[in-house]
C-alpha positions as CSV (number, residue, x, y, z in Angstrom):
1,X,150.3,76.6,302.3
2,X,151.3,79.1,304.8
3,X,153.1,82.6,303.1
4,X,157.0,83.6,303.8
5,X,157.4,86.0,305.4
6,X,158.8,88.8,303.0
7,X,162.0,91.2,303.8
8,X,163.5,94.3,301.9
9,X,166.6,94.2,300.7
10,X,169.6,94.7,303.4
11,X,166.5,94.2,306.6
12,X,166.7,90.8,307.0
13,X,166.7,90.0,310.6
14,X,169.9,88.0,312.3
15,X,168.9,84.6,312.3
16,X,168.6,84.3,308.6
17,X,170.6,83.7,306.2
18,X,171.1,82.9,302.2
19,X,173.0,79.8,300.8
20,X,176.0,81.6,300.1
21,X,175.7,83.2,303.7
22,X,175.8,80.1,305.0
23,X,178.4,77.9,302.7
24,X,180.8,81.3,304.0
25,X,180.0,79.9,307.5
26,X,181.0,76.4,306.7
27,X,176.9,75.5,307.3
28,X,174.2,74.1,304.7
29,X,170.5,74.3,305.0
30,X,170.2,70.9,305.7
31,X,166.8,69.7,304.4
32,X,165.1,72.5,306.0
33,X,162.2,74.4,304.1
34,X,162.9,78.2,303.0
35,X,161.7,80.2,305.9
36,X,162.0,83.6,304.4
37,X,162.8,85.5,301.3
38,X,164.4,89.0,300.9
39,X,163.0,91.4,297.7
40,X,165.0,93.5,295.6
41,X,162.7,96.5,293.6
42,X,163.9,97.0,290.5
43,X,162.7,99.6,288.0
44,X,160.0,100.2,285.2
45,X,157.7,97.5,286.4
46,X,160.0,94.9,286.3
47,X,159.1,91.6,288.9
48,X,161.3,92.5,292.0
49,X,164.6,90.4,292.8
50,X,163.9,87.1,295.3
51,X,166.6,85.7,297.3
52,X,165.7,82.8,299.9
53,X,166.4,83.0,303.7
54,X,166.9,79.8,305.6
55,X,167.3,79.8,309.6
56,X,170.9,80.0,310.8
57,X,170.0,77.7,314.0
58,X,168.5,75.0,311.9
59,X,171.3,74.7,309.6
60,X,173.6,72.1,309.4
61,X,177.8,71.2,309.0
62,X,178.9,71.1,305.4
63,X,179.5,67.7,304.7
64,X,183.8,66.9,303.9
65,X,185.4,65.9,301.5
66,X,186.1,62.3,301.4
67,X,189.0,60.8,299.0
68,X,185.9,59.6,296.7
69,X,184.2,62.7,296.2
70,X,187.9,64.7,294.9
71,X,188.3,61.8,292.6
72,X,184.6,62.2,291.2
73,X,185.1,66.5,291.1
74,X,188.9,65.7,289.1
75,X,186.8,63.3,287.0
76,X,184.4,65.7,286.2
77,X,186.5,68.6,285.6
78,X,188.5,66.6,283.4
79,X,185.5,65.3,280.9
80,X,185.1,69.4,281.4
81,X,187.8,70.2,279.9
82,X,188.2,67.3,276.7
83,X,187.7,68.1,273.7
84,X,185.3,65.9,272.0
85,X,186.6,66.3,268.5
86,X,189.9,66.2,269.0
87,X,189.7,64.2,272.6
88,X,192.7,66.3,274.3
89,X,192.8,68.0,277.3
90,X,192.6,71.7,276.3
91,X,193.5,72.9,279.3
92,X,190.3,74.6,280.3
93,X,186.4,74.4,280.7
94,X,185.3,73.5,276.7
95,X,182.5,76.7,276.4
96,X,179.5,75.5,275.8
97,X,178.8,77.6,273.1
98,X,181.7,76.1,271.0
99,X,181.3,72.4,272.2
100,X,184.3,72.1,271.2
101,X,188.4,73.6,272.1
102,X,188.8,76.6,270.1
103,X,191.6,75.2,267.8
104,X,189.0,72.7,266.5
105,X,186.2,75.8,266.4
106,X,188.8,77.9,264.4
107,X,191.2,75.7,262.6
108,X,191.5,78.2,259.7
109,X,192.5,81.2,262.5
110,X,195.2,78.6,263.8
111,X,197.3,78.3,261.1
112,X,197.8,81.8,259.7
113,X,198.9,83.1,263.8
């Protein structure tokens, strides 16, 4: 296995770029391996902060949206949102920590507002 080569943080050179640098260009990696990675120092001996560069030329379109994949995203976001106790839509993402709305979390708060 061949190293990365390894960049500080803010020196990468043009031609590289990280996922989110390239979804803001309408481009994925596109099955290519990580050519690069940038490190971030941190303090008190702490492991630095990795971010992974892929090449710009090599990258690819990002794939549309077709009528099927909206439908699957608003099926999703809808289970999302549904309460499993009470099985309404509360109207936003359930928090995991709950796993449940928070009327069902905090019936007892509910009633004296």
């Amino acid at each position: 296995m061949s190293t990365l080569p390894v960049f500080r943080w803010r020196l990468a050179p043009d031609g590289y770029a990280t996922r989110r640098q390239l979804r803001a260009r309408d481009l994925r990696p596109g099955g290519q391996d990580v050519a690069a990675q940038l490190e971030r120092p941190r303090r008190r001996g702490r492991p630095p902060l990795v971010a992974y560069l892929y090449r710009v030329d090599l990258a690819k379109p990002v794939r549309p949206m077709t009528a099927g994949r909206w439908r699957a995203h608003a099926a999703m976001m809808r289970a999302r949102r549904t309460c499993p106790e009470c099985r309404r839509d509360a109207g936003y993402v359930i928090p995991t920590s709950l796993g449940m709305c928070v009327q069902c979390a905090f019936p007892e708060e509910q009633r004296v507002a």
